[in-house]
N, CA, C and O of each residue as an XYZ file, in Angstrom:
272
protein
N      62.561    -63.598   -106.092
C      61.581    -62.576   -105.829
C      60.208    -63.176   -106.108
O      59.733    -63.471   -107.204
N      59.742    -63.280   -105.073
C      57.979    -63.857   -105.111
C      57.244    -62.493   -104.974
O      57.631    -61.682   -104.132
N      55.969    -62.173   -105.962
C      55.211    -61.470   -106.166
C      53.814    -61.984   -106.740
O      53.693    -63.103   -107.239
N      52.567    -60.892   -106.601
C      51.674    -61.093   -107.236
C      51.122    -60.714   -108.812
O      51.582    -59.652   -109.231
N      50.525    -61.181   -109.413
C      50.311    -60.680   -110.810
C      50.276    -59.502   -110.892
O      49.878    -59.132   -109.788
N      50.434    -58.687   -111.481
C      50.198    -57.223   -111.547
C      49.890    -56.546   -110.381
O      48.739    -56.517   -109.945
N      50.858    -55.980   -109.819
C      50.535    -55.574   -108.167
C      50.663    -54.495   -108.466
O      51.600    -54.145   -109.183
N      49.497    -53.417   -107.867
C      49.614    -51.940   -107.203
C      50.750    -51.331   -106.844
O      51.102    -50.383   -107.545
N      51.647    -51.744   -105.605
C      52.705    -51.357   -105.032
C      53.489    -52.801   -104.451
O      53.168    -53.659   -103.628
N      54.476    -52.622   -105.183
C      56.030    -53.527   -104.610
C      56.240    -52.616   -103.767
O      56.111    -51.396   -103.877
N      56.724    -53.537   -102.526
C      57.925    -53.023   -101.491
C      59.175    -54.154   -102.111
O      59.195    -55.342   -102.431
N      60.481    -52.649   -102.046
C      61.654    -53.284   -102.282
C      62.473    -53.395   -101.458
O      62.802    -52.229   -101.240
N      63.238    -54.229   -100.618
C      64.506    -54.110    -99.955
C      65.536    -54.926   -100.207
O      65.603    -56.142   -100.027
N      66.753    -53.799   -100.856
C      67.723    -54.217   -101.465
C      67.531    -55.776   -102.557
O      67.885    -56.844   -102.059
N      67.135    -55.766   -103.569
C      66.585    -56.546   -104.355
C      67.556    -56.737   -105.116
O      67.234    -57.028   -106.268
N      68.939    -56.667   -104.839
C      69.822    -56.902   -105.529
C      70.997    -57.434   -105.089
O      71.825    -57.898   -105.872
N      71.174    -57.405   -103.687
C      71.916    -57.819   -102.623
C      72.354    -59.122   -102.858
O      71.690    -60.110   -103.173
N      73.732    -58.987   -102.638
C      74.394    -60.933   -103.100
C      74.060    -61.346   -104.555
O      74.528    -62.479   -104.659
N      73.617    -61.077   -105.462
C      73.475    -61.225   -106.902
C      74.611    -60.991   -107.798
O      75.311    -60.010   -107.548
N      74.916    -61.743   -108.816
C      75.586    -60.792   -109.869
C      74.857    -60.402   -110.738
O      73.627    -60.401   -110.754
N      75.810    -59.936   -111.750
C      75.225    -59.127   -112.700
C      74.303    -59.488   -113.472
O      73.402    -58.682   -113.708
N      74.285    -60.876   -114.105
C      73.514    -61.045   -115.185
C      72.104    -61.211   -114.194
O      70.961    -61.224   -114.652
N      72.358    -61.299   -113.140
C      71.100    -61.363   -112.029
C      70.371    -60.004   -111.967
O      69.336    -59.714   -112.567
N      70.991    -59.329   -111.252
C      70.499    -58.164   -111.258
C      69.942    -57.489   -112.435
O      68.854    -56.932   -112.290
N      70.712    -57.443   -113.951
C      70.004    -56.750   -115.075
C      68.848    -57.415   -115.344
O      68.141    -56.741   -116.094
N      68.150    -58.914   -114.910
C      67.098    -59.504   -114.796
C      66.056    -58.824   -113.904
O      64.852    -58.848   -114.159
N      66.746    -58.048   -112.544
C      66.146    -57.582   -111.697
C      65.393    -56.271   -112.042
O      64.329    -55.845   -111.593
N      66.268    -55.731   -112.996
C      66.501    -54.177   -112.946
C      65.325    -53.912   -114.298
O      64.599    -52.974   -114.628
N      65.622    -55.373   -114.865
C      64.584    -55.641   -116.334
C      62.808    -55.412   -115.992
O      61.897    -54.692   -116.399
N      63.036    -56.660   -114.858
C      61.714    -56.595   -114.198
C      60.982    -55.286   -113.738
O      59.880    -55.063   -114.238
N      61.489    -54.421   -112.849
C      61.410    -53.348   -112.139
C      61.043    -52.252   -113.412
O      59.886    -51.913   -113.661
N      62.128    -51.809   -114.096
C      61.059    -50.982   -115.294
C      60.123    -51.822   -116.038
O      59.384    -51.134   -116.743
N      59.893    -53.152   -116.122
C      58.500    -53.352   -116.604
C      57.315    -52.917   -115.683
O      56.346    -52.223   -115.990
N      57.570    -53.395   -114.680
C      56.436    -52.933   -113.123
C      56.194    -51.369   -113.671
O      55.126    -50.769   -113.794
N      57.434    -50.960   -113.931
C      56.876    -49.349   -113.635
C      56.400    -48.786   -114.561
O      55.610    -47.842   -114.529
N      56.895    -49.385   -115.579
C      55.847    -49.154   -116.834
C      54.649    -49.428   -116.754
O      53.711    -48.682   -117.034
N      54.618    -50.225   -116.471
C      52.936    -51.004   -116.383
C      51.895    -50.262   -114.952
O      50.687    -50.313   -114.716
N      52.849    -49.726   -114.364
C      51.905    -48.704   -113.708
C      52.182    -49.030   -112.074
O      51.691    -48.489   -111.084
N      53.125    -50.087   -112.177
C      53.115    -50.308   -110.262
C      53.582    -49.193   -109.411
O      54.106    -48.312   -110.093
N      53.568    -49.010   -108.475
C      54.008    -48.231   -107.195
C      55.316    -49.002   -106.531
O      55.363    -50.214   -106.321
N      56.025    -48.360   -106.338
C      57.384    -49.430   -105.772
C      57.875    -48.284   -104.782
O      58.007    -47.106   -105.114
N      58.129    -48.813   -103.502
C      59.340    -48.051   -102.893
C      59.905    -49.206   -102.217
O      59.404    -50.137   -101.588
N      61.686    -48.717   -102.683
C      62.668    -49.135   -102.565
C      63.638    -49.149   -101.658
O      64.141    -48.036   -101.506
N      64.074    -49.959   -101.024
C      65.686    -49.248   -100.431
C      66.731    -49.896   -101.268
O      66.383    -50.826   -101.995
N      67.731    -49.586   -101.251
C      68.867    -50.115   -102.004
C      70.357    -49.169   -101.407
O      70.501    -48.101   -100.811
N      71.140    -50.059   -101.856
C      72.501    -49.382   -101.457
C      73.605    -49.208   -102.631
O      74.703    -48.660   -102.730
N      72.757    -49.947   -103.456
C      73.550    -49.604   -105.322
C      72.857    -48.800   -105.379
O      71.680    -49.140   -105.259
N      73.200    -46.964   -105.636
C      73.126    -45.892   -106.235
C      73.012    -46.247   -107.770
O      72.010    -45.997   -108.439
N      74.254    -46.913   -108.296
C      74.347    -46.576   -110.203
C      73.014    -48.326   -110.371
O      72.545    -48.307   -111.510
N      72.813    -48.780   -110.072
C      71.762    -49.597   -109.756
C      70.079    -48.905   -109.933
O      69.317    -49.212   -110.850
N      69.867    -48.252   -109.191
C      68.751    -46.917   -109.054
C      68.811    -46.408   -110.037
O      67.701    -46.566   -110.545
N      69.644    -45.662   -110.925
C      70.122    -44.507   -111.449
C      69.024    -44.859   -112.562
O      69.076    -45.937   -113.153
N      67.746    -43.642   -112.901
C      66.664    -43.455   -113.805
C      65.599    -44.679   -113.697
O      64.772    -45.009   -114.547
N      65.838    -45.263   -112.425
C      64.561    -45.739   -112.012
C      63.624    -45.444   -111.084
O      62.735    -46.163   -110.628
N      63.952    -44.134   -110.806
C      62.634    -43.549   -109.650
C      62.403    -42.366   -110.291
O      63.321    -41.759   -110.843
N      61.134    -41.925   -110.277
C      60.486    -40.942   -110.534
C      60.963    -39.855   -108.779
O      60.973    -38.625   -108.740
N      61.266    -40.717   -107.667
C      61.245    -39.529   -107.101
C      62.224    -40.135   -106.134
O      61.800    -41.209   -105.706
N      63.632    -39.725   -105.559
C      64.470    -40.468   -105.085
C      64.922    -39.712   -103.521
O      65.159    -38.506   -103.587
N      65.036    -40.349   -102.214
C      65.072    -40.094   -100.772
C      66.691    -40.925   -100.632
O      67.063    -42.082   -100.825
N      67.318    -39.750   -100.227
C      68.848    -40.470    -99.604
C      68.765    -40.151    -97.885
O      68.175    -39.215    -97.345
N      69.570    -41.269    -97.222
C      70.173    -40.813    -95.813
C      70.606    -40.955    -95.580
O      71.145    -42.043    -95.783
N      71.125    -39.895    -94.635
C      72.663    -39.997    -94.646
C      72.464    -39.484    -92.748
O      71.694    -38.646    -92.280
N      73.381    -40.282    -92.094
C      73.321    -39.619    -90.631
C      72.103    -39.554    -90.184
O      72.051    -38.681    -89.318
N      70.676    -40.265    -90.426
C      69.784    -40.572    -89.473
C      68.651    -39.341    -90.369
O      67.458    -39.377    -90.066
N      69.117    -38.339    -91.409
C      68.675    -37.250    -92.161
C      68.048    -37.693    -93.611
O      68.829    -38.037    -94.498
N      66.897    -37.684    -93.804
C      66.277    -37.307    -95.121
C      66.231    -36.407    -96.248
O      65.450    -35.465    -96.384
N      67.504    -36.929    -97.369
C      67.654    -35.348    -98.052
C      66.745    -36.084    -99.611
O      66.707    -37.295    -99.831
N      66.023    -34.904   -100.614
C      65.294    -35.363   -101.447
C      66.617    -35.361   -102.453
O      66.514    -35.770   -103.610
């Protein structure tokens, strides 16, 4: 994952994809620091328990449909 110093807004897509675990909890480490620190992130992902209490505001779809 290449980024800039303290960025405004990350775009995420699937940032966890093909990783294992001890990878991803590196990933997942990073991501609540960002959001602590105040970044903007929107995400896609397809790990649900991955996500789980890292968005302040979370968009599923299902069938082409936007449910909050």
């Amino acid at each position: 994952m290449a980024m800039v110093k303290k960025p405004r807004l990350l775009l995420l897509d699937e940032p966890t994809a093909s990783l294992d675990n001890a990878s991803k909890i590196k990933v997942r480490t990073l991501i609540e620091k960002l959001k602590n620190d105040g970044t903007t992130m929107l995400g896609i992902f397809h790990d649900l328990e991955f996500m789980e209490g890292l968005c302040d505001k979370e968009f599923n779809m299902q069938k082409g449909e936007m449910n909050e």
